[in-house]
C-alpha positions, -999 to 999 in steps of 0.1 A, spaced: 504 617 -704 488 633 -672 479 603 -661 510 578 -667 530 607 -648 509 603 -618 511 565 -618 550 576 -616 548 601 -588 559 587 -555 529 584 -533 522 618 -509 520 619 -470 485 613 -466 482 579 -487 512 568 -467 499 575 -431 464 554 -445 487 526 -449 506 525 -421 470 524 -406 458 499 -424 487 479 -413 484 485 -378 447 477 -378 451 441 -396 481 440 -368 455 444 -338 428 425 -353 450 398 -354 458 403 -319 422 407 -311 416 369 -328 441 355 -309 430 368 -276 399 353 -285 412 323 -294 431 325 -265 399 329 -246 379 300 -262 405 277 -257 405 289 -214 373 289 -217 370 254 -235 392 242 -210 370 255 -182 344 235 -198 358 202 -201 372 206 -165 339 215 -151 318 203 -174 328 168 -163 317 179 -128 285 195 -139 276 159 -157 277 146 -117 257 174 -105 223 149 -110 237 124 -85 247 152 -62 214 161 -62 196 123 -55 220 114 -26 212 148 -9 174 144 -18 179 108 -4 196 116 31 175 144 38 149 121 37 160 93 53 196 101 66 189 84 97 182 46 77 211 58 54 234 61 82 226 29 97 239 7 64 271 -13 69 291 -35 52 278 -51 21 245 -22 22 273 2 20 286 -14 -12 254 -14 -29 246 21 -22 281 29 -37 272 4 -67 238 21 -74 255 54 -73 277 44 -99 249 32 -120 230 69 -111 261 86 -123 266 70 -154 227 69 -165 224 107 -157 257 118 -168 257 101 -200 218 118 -209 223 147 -199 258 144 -220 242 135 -251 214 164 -245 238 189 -241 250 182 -273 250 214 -301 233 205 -329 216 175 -338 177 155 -335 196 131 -312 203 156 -283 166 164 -286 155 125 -278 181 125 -254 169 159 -233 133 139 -236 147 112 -224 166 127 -193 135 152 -185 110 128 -186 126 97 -163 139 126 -137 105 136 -133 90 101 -128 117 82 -109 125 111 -85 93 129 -82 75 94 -85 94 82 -55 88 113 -33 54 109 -38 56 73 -30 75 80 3 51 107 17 25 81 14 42 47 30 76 61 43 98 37 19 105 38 -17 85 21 -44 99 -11 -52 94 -44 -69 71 -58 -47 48 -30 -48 49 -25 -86 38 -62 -87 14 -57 -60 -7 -34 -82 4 -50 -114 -36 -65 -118 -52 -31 -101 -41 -7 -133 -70 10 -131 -63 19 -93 -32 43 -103 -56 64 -124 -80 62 -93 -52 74 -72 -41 103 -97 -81 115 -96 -77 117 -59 -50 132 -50 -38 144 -84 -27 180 -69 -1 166 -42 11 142 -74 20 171 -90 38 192 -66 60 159 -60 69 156 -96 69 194 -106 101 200 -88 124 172 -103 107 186 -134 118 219 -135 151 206 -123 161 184 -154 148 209 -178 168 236 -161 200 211 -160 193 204 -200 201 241 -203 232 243 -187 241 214 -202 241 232 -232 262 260 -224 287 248 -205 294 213 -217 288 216 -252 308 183 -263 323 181 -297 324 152 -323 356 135 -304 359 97 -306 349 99 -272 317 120 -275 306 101 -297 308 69 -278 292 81 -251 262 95 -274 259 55 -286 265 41 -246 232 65 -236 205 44 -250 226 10 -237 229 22 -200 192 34 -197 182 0 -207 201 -17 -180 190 9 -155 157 -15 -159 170 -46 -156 197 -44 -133 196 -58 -99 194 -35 -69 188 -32 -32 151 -28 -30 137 -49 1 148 -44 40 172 -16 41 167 -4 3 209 3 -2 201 18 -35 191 55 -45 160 61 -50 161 64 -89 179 29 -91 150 15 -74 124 27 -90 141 18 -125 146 -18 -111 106 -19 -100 92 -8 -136 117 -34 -148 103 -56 -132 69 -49 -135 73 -49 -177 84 -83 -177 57 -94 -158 30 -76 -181 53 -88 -212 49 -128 -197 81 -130 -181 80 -139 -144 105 -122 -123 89 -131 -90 61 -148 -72 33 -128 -75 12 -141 -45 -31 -140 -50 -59 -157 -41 -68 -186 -61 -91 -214 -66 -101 -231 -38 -102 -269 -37 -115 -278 0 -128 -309 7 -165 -326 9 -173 -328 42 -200 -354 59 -231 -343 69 -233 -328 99 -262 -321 125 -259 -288 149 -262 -292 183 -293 -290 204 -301 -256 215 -316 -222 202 -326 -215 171 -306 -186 154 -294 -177 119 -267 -158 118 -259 -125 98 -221 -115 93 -214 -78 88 -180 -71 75 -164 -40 65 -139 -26 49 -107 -3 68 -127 7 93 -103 11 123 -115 10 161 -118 48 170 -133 56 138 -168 41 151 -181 25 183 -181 -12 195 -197 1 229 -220 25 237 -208 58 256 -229 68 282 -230 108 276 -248 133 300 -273 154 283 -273 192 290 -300 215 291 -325 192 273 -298 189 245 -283 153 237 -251 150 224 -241 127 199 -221 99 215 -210 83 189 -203 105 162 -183 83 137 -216 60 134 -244 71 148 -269 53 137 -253 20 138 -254 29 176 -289 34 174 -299 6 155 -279 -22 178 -283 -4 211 -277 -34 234 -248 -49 214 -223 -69 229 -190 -51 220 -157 -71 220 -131 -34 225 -102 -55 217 -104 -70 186 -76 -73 167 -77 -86 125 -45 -113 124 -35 -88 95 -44 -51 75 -51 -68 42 -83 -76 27 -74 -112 10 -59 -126 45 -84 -115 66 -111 -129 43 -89 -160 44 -86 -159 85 -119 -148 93 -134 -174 70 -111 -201 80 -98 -200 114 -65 -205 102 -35 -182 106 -22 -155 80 7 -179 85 -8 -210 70 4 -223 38 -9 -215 7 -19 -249 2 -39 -249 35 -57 -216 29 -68 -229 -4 -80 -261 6 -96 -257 43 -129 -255 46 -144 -221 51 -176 -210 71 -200 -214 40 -189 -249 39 -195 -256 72 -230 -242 71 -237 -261 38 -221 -295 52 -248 -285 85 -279 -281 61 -278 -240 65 -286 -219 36 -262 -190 26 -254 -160 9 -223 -137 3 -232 -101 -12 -204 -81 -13 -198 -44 -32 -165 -52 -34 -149 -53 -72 -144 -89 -83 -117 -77 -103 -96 -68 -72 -64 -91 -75 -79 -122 -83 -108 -120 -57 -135 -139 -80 -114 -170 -80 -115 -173 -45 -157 -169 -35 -166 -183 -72 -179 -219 -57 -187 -208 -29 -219 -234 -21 -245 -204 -13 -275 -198 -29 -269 -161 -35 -246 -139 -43 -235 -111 -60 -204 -86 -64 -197 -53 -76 -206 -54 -110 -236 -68 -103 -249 -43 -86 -234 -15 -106 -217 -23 -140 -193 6 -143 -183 -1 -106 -152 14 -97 -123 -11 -91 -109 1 -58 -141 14 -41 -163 -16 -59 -204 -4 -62 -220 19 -35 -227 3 -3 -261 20 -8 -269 -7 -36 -255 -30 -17 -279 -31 17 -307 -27 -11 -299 -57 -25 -294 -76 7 -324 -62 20 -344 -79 -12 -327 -113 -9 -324 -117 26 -362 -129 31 -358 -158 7 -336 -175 29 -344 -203 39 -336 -207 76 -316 -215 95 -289 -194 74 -251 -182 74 -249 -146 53 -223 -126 50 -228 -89 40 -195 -73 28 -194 -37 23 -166 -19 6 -166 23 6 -140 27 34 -116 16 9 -95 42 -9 -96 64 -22 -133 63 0 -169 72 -9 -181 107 7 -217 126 4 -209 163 7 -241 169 23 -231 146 49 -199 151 62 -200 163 94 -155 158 103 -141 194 86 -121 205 72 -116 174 50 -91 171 20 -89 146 -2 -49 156 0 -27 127 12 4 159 19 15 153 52 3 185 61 -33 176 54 -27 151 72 -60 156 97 -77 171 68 -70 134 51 -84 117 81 -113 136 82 -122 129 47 -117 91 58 -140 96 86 -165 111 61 -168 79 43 -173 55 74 -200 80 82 -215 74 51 -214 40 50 -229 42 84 -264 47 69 -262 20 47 -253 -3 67 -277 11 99 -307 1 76 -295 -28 67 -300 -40 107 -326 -22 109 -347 -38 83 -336 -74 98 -342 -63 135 -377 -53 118 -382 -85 94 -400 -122 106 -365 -131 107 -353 -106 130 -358 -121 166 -338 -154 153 -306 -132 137 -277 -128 155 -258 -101 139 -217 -104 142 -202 -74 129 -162 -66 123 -138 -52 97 -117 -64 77 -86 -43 89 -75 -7 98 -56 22 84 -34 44 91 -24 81 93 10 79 92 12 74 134 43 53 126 48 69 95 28 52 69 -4 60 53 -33 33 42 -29 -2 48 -12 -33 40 24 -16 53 23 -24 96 6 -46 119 7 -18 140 -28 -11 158 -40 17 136 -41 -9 110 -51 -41 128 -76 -27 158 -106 -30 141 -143 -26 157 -161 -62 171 -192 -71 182 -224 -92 188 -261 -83 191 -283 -111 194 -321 -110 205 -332 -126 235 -333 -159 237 -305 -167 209 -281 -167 233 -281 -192 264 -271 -171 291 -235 -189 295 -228 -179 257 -238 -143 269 -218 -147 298 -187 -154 280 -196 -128 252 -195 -100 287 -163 -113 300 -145 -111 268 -155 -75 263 -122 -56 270 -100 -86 264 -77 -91 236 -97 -111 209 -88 -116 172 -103 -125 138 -89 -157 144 -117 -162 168 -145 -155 145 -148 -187 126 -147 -204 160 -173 -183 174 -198 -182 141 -194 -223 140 -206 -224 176 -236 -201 168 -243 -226 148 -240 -255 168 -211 -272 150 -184 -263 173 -178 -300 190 -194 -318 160 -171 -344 161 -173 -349 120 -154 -314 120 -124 -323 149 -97 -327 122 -108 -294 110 -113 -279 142 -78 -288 156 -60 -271 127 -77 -235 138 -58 -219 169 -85 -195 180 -117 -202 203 -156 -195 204 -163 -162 221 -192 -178 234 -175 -198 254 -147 -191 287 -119 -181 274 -87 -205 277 -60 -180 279 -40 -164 258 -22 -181 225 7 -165 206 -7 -153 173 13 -146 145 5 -116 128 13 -108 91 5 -94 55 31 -122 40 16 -153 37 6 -176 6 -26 -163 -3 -11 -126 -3 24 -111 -13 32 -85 7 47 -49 -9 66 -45 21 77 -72 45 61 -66 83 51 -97 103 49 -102 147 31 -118 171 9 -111 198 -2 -130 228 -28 -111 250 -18 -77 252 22 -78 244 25 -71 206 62 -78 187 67 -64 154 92 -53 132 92 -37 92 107 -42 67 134 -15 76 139 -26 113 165 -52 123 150 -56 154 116 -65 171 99 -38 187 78 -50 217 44 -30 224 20 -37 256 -10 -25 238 -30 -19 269 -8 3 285 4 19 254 -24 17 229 -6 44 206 23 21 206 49 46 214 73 29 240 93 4 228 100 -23 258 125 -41 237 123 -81 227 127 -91 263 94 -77 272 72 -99 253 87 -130 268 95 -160 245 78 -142 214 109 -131 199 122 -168 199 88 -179 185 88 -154 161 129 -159 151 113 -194 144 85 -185 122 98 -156 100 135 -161 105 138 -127 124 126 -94 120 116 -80 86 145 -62 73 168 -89 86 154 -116 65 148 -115 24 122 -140 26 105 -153 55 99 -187 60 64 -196 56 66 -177 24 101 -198 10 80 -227 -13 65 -197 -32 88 -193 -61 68 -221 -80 38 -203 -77 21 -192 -108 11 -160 -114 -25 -167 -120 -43 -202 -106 
């Protein structure tokens, strides 16, 4: 009864006060949702507005990255350059944008492969390609991918040595994409749209063809940096997977011809020893003695880069002015060898006969001992029938020789040292040392230039050179008691010793670092000269050998000079040969000088980055591939080759060089000497 009559009661004040509470609490938590969803949907908007722009953000980034660090090449494109930078910025955008798109995604394993994805190429193409550029002041491209396709063990040498600056390249773009991965994820967010979810499935299509679209990459490089470097490791995994994208240019077998029997000349008896090294620039060592006063009782050291070279060979005949006809390894071997010019044809600088076959044709024994890796780019192929009667390489002195600095030049002069006695005389040998190369060969408790860094930052930049100077120190000893156990030997009063390098290298004086990049002097000057006992030279050939001491001579004057020593230099069996080689004996007056082309293109070696010139006593033209003009050097009067005197200067080189190449290096894709290339196989 009680309690149906208070089901019936009406309901008192306080229960109807809770309700209208109630009420008005559902009525601003309603208001409260839709504020909020008022809010998400701004703030959704916000995020499809900007979050568009955000996906550009990466290609902001690379085209300020790319002008600041080379604005000035940048603002020289026109015309169809300018297109292709615009094209490869499109491609940029829509690599970068659609990644980072499909990583920002909420949920799902796919945004996960897609931040790996977007993380990991950031880091390599951009940090990869600063690196690059710090070292050879251009971009890593096709040509150089190729170049180093058959040296793979050379990029983990080059990681061991300068592994720290590698890393503060790459650490930045790092940090970068996994910062941008991030934000991506909070302020693009995109949802499962028909058009999210195409652009999830276009990701994985447009990084593909980031590798295997074309692109600016030689001359002017009109592309962004990452479009490049994309384009060069797409190039380089067709080659490794069989399919040829270009001619990859290498030494091969040689095929020269039998020559006659020939008899030397009347005259003295001499065998002759040929030193050759490797990167060993002019002012890292001595070609002359200095004459240094000695204070209080103390001697100086006056010639501190090899010293006991200098006092091994004290009354050399140094040649100041020596020049190599190019800065890499295969070409000079090729030019020194031959006579011929870098600018020969592949054909010819396979098939002419080279200094060992000249001394076998002329009854001489021979020998090539080299610690340089037979591996290197094909090099086997070239010496491999070689007709001496020694010979060894790298691995023959040292099985677990490294590829790029080949066995220790200390084995080396050992082994020469043991063999050289069981020649039979006369003889041509050619001892060819190799720990100058990179990443260089240094004793710690003999490296007198400090501080030395094996860092290749341009800020260590001295450090670097003194680390380089460390090596050709080193190799100094080796190769001191080398001549000093001939000078020594039975042999020894009948040796003439010719001594040279190979090339140069360079410390970014025009910007680049190494070799292989400039026929600038850094990387073509080289150290020359002659030291024969008395009475192996007649004392016209020494005359000749004085006057040419501080005039312009080049590599293309060796084989001339080393057939003369001799005696085979007017055989008359050997005039067809003889007429195809444009330099001349050093023993004999000179006849003036020739226009010489200089070059590391030719058809026994493909360049990474077009340079070519030519040079005619002292006036040097040259161009890069980045210059679309010759540059014109007196060397004599500028020997840092600062002062451009423009194409006019250097008289009718320019039009002999137009001829030639087709123009300067960034004006022309491929030169001309080089255009009968594309059949080429990739290995003879």
């Amino acid at each position: 009864m009680l309690r149906s009559k208070a089901l019936n009661d009406p309901p008192s004040v306080e229960a109807d006060a809770a309700s209208r509470s109630s009420r008005g609490l559902a009525r601003d938590l309603g208001a409260d949702r839709a504020a909020a969803r008022a809010r998400l949907r701004a703030v959704a908007r916000v995020r499809r507005r900007y979050g568009r722009l955000f996906l550009a953000l990466p290609l902001l980034l690379i085209v300020v990255a790319d002008v600041h660090i080379r604005g000035d090449r940048l603002l020289d494109l026109g015309g169809k350059h300018i297109a292709s930078y615009v094209g490869a910025m499109v491609e940029s955008a829509a690599l970068w944008g659609l990644l980072l798109f499909a990583a920002s995604s909420r949920r799902g394993a796919s945004r996960w492969l897609a931040a790996l994805l977007f993380v990991a190429l950031a880091t390599l193409s951009l940090g990869g390609q600063l690196y690059f550029h710090r070292q050879y002041a251009t971009y890593l491209n096709l040509d150089a991918t190729l170049f180093g396709t058959s040296l793979s063990a050379s990029l983990f040498g080059q990681l061991r040595a300068d592994g720290e600056n590698f890393l503060r390249s790459v650490l930045p773009p790092l940090l970068l994409a996994i910062a941008l991965v991030w934000l991506g994820r909070r302020i693009v967010r995109p949802g499962r749209t028909a058009w999210a979810r195409a652009a999830r499935l276009a990701a994985p299509a447009v990084v593909v063809a980031a590798f295997v679209l074309p692109c600016s990459y030689r001359t002017v490089q009109a592309s962004t940096p990452d479009v490049i470097y994309f384009h060069a490791i797409g190039g380089l995994l067709k080659e490794l997977a069989g399919v040829q994208t270009t001619a990859q240019v290498r030494p091969g077998l040689r095929t020269p011809p039998s020559l006659p029997p020939v008899t030397p000349r009347p005259g003295p008896r001499r065998n002759v020893l040929f030193i050759l090294t490797e990167s060993v620039r002019a002012d890292a060592t001595c070609s002359a003695r200095v004459p240094v006063p000695v204070d209080a009782g103390e001697a100086p050291v006056a010639c501190p880069g090899t010293p006991r070279i200098d006092a091994a060979v004290p009354d050399r005949l140094p040649l100041t002015q020596m020049r190599s006809n190019a800065s890499t390894t295969a070409i000079g071997l090729a030019v020194l060898w031959s006579g011929l010019q870098p600018t020969a044809t592949r054909e010819a600088l396979h098939t002419a006969p080279l200094v060992f076959d000249y001394a076998h044709a002329a009854g001489f024994d021979s020998a090539y001992w080299t610690s340089h890796h037979m591996m290197f780019a094909n090099s086997r192929l070239y010496v491999q029938d070689l007709p001496v009667s020694h010979q060894c390489g790298a691995t023959e002195l040292d099985p677990l020789a490294d590829i790029d600095l080949g066995a220790d030049d200390r084995l080396l002069s050992a082994h020469v040292q043991s063999e050289v006695l069981s020649l039979r005389e006369p003889f041509l040998a050619v001892a060819h040392f190799g720990n100058t190369h990179v990443p260089y060969l240094v004793d710690p408790e003999d490296a007198p230039f400090q501080p030395a860094l094996e860092s290749k930052a341009p800020d260590d930049n001295e450090a670097y050179r003194n680390f380089y100077r460390n090596a050709v120190h080193r190799q100094d000893a080796a190769i001191a008691e080398l001549i000093r156990f001939v000078r020594s030997s039975p042999v020894g009063e009948r040796t003439v010793i010719v001594f040279t390098s190979d090339h140069g290298e360079a410390f970014r004086e025009h910007g680049q670092l190494g070799h292989t990049g400039s026929i600038l002097d850094e990387e073509i000057r080289v150290p020359g000269w002659v030291d024969a006992p008395p009475g192996t030279l007649t004392a016209a050939e020494e005359g000749a050998l004085r006057a040419a001491r501080d005039e312009p001579v080049f590599h293309t004057d060796v084989t001339p000079t080393v057939l003369d020593l001799m005696g085979l230099w007017e055989e008359p069996e050997l005039a067809e040969y003889r007429a195809a080689m444009v330099g001349h004996s050093l023993l004999r007056p000179s006849p003036g000088p020739a226009a010489l082309a200089l070059t590391n293109c030719t058809g026994i070696w493909g360049c990474a980055f077009k340079n070519w010139g030519m040079m005619r006593g002292n006036m040097k033209l040259e161009s890069r591939a980045w210059d679309t003009a010759w540059h014109c050097y007196d060397v004599l009067a500028d020997p840092r080759e600062q002062r451009d005197l423009g194409p006019a200067a250097c008289g009718d080189l320019p039009r002999l060089a137009d001829a030639l190449y087709g123009g300067p290096a960034g004006s022309v894709d491929v030169p001309a000497h080089l255009r009968d290339l594309a059949a080429v196989p990739r290995h003879d």
